[in-house]
C-alpha positions in Angstrom: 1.1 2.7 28.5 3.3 0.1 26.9 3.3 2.1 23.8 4.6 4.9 25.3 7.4 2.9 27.4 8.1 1.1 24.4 9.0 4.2 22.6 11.2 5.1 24.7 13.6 1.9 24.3 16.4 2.2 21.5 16.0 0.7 18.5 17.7 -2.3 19.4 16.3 -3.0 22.7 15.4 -6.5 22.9 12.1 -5.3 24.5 11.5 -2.9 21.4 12.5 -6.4 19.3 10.2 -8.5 20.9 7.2 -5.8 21.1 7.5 -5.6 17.5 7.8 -9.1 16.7 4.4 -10.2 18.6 2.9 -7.5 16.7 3.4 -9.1 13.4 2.5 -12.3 14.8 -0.9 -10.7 15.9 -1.5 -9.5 12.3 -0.1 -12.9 10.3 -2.7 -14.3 12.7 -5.1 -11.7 11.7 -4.7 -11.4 8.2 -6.5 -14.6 6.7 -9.4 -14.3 8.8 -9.9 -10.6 7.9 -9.4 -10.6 4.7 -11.7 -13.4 4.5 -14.5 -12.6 6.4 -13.9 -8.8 6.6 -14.0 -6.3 9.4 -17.6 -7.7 10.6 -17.4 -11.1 10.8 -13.9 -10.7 12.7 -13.5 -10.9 16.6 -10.7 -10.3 18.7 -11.4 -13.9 21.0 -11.1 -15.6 17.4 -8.1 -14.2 16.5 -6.6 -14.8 19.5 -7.6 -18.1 19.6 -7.5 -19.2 15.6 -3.5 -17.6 16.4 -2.6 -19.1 19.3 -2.4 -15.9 21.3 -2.8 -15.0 24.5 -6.0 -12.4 24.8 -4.2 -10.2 27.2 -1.7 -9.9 24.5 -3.5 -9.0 21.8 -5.6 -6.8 23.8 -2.4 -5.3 25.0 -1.4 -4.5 21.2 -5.1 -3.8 19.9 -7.8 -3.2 22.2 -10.3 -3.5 19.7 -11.1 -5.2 16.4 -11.0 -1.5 14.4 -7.2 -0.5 15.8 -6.6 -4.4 14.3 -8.0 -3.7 11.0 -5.9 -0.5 11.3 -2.7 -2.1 12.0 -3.2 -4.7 9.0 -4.3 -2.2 6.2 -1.4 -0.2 7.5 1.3 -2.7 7.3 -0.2 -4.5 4.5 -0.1 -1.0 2.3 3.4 -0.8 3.4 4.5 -3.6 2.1 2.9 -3.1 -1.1 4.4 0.2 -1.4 8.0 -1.0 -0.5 7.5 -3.6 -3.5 6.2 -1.1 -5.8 9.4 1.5 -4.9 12.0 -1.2 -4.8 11.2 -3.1 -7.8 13.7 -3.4 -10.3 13.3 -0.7 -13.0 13.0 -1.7 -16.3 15.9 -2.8 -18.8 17.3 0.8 -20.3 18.2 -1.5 -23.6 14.3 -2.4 -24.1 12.2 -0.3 -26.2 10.1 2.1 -24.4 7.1 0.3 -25.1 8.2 -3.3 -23.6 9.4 -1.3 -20.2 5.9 0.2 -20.1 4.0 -3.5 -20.6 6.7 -5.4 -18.1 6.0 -2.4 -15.8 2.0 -3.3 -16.8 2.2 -6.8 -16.7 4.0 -7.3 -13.0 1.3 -4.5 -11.4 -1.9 -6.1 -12.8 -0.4 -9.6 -11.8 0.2 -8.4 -8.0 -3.1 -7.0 -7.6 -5.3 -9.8 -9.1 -3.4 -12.5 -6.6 -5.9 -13.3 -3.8 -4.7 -11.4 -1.3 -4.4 -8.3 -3.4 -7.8 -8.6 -4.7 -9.2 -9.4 -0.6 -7.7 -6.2 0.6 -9.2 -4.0 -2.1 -12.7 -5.9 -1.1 -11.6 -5.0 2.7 -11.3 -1.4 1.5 -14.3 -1.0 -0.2 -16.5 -2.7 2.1 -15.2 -0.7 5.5 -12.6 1.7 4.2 -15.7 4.4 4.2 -15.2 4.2 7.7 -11.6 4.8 7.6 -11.1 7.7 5.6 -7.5 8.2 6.4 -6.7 4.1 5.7 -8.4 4.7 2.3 -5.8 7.4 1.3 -3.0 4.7 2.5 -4.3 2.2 0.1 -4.5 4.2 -2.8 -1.0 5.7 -2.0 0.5 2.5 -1.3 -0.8 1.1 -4.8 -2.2 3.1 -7.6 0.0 6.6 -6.6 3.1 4.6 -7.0 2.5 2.6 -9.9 1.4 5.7 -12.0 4.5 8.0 -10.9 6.9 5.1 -12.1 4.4 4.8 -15.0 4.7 8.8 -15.9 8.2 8.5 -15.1 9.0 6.2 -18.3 6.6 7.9 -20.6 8.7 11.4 -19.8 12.1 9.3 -21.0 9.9 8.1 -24.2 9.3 12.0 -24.9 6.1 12.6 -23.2 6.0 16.0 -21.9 6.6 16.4 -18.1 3.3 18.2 -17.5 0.8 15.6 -19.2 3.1 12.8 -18.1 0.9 12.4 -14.6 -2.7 12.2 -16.0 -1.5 9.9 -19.0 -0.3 7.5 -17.0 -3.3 7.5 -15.1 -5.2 6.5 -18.0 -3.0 4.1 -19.4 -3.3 2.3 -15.9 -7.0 2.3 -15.9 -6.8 0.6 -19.7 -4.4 -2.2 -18.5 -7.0 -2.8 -15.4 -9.8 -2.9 -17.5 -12.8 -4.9 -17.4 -10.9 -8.2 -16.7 -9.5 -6.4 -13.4 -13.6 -5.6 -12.4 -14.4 -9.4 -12.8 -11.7 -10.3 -11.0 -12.5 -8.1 -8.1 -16.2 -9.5 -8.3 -15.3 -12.9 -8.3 -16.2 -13.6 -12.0 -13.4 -14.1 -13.6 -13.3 -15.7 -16.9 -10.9 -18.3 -18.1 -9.4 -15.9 -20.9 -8.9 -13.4 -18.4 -5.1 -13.8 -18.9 -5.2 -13.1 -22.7 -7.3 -9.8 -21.9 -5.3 -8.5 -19.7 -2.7 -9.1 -22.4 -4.3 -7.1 -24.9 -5.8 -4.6 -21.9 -1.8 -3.9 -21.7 -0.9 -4.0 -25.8 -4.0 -1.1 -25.8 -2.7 0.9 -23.0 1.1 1.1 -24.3 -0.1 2.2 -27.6 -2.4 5.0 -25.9 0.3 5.7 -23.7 3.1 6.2 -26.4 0.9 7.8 -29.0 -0.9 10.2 -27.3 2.0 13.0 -26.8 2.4 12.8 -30.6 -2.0 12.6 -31.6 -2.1 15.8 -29.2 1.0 17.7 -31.0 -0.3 16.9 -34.3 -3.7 18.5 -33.5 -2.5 21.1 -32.2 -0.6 21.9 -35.2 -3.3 21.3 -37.2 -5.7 23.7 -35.8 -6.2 27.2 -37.7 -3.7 29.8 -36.3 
């Protein structure tokens, strides 16, 4: 019911103002112990009392402990997604192949950062249960970073229509295996030097793919 009140307010009701700023209070409260000890080993009473929040509040704005994992995944994919869109795009004056490894180097070091690397654990261990937050998370991340990927190999010459699934690849190479040890907790101290050379073997794939597929082509019996 206070949903439905509340949407009624204008957008700079100080009701609407202060609705919206418990709510992010609720989640900053929520957010370390979730993405700590995941969906099952988080309680609404803890929250509320690891936060400082009243119960009647936070039952007010979540009822349970799966509409709070919602409202977390949720924000926190929006945030990532605004970051990804609103970065700065890479320096015109640069050779295509430095914009592709800045664009490379600032992705992989977002999503190996401890929270980054949490919420994809949070995804994988209960996003099966929450199809639709799934789709959010992949959208919010590895959609965006591969459009703005695709979008630089199409002004290095790539052609619009293989753009799209080369970028894909060239995301998965800069991952790599040093991405999969991070994300198990098994990271190795020259981690940071493969990722380096994850990145050097994706911008080479990326750029000279376009050219290794025109020159077969061409090269094949009429």
């Amino acid at each position: 019911m206070q949903a439905k009140n509340s949407r009624k307010w204008r957008a700079d009701d100080p009701r609407r103002l202060r609705m919206a700023e418990t709510r992010a209070a609720i989640l900053r409260a929520a957010r370390p112990i979730m993405l700590r000890d995941g969906l099952g080993g988080t309680t609404l009473d803890r929250v509320a009392a690891e936060g400082g929040i009243a119960k009647m509040t936070l039952y007010r704005h979540f009822p349970s402990k799966e509409a709070l994992f919602e409202g977390l995944v949720t924000a926190t994919c929006e945030s990532m997604r605004e970051g990804l869109e609103n970065a700065p795009t890479a320096d015109m004056d640069k050779p295509i192949a430095n914009r592709l490894a800045d664009e490379l180097r600032a992705f992989t070091s977002a999503l190996i950062e401890p929270d980054g690397l949490a919420l994809y654990r949070l995804i994988v261990a209960d996003g099966w249960r929450f199809p639709e937050l799934a789709r959010v998370f992949e959208q919010s991340g590895m959609r965006v970073i591969r459009r703005r990927i695709a979008d630089l190999l199409e002004t290095g010459g790539a052609p619009a229509d293989q753009s799209r699934q080369v970028a894909a690849e060239l995301v998965a190479l800069a991952l790599g295996d040093a991405y999969q040890r991070a994300i198990l907790g098994i990271a190795e101290e020259g981690d940071g030097e493969a990722f380096a050379r994850q990145i050097d073997v994706a911008v080479d794939y990326g750029l000279g793919r376009p050219a290794q597929s025109e020159a077969a082509a061409s090269s094949r019996p009429g």
